[in-house]
Each structure stands twice: as structure tokens, then as C-alpha cells.
C-alpha positions in Angstrom: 63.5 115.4 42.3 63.6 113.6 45.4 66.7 112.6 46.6 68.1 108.9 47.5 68.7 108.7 51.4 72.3 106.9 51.7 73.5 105.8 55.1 77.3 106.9 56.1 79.1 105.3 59.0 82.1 107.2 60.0 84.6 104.9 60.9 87.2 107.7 62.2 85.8 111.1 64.0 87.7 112.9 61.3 86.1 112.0 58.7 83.7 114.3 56.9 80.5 112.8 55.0 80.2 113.6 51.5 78.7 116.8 50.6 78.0 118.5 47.4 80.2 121.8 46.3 76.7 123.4 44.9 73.1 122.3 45.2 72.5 120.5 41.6 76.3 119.1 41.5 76.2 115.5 40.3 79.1 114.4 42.6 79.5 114.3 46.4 83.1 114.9 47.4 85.2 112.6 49.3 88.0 113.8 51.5 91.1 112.6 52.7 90.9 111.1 56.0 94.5 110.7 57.8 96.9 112.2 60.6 99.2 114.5 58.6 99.9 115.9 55.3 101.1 113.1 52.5 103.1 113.8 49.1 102.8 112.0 46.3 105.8 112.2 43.9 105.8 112.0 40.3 104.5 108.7 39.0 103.3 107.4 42.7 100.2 106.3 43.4 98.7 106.1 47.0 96.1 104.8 48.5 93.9 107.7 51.0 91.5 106.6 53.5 88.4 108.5 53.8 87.4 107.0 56.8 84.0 106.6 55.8 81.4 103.6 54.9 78.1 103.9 53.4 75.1 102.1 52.2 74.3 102.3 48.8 70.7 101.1 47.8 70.2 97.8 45.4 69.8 98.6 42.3 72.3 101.6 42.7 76.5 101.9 42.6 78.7 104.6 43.4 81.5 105.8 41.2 84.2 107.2 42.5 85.5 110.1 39.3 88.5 112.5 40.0 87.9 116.0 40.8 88.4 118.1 38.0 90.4 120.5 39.5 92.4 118.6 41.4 93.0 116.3 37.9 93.4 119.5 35.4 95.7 121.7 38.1 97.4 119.2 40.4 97.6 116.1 37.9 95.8 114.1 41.0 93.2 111.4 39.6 92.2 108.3 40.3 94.5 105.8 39.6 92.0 103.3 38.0 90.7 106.2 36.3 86.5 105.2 38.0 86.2 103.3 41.1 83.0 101.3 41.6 81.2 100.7 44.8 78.8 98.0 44.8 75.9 98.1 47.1 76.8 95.3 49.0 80.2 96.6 49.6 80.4 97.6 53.4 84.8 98.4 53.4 86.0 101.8 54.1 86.3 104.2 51.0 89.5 104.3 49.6 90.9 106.4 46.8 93.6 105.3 44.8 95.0 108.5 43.6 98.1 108.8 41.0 100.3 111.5 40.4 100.6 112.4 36.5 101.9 115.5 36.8 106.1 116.4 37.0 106.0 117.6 40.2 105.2 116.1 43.8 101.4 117.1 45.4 101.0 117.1 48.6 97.4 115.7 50.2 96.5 117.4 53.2 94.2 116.0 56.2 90.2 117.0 54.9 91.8 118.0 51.4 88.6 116.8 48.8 90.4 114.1 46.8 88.1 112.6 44.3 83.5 112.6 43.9 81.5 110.6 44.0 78.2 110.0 41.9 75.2 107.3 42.8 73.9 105.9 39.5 71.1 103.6 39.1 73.0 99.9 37.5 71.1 97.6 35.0 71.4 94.1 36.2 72.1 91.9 33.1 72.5 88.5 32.4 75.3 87.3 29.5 74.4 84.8 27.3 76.2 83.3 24.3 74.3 83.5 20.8 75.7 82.6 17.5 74.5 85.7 15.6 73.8 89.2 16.3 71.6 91.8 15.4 73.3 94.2 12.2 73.6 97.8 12.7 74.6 100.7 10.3 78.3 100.8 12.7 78.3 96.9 12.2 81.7 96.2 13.6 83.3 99.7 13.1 86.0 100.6 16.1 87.6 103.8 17.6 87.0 106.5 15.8 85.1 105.2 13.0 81.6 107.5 13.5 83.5 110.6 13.3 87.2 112.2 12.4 
């Protein structure tokens, strides 16, 4: 499969573009981007830079998922759980990450902090209508095609 070209602009010489941990992973990783190490205590959330801007193509988003390491080990994840980037955005990446676990973590300059994954978006327009098509769900909510 040919892959999408993406234009990065560093906006610090620290920062390091996103790179892939194996050849077919589906997620880039982002890394933190700052002068020293930074702790994030039980419950916290902080914001990391990662010093980096990019172009995403139309037609395309970036979402920003937590590491699953980092999430499973450290109890680091994304505070709004998935951050979208929308191709026109042109802002520095930042990562919002929130502390779950019951002990402090401490981010370290270049430390990967969260990946990111290009997806292709289908542009919709909403529009009201009175009825809807039935389906054999119909209106059945969590949990109701399984246990």
C-alpha cells in the first residue's frame, strides 16, 4: 500500500517527527517536547507540547489514541480519551494526558506520550426527517446485542 505523504513543521529543534515503533504499526508516536522532566500526580492532568505541526490531507484526520503501554503500566492516557486533528488545523500538537493511576508519573523530555493514526473522514451532511428506517436493533442501547 502506498503510503500518504504528511508534511511536519517542527516548531522547536527538539522535537522529533512521528515515527512508527514497527513497519505495519497503525500509529505514529508522538513525544513529549519540553526542557526538563514533568510529574503528573494522581488525578492531574497536563497538557505536553510536542513541538510539532503537520499537514494532514482533506479528506483525512488524525487521532491522537494513548499508548498502550504507557495507559496499561503507567496509568498515562489521554485525557479526552481520542484527540482529533482536523486537516485544516495548523496549532502545535498537544497532548492532554491524565494520570489514573495512584501514583505520580513522571514525563521525561522525548518520552513517547500518546500515537497517532491518519484515518480517511466521511464528510456528512445532517438533516432532520420525521421517520427512520427500522432495523432488527430498532432502538436497543448498551448492551442489548450481546450479555
Amino acid at each position: 500500500m502506498e503510503p500518504i505523504t504528511i508534511k511536519v513543521k517542527k516548531l522547536d529543534p527538539r522535537a522529533v517527527l512521528p515515527s512508527r515503533g514497527s513497519p505495519f504499526s497503525a500509529g505514529a508516536d508522538l513525544r513529549a517536547c519540553m526542557d526538563g522532566p514533568v510529574t503528573v500526580a494522581p488525578g492531574q492532568t497536563v497538557f505536553f507540547h510536542t513541538g510539532l505541526t503537520a499537514e494532514i490531507p482533506e479528506g483525512y484526520a488524525g487521532f491522537v489514541f494513548a499508548r498502550s503501554g504507557l495507559a496499561s503500566k503507567s496509568g498515562l492516557a489521554p485525557a479526552n480519551k481520542v484527540g482529533v486533528v482536523d486537516s485544516d488545523y495548523r496549532g502545535e500538537y498537544m497532548v492532554a494526558l491524565y494520570n489514573h493511576s495512584p501514583a505520580p508519573v513522571t514525563v521525561n523530555p522525548g518520552d513517547r506520550i500518546a500515537q497517532m493514526v491518519v484515518m480517511p473522514v466521511a464528510f456528512t451532511e445532517f438533516i432532520e426527517a420525521d421517520e427512520l428506517s427500522e432495523t432488527e436493533r430498532g432502538a436497543g442501547g448498551f448492551g442489548s446485542t450481546g450479555k
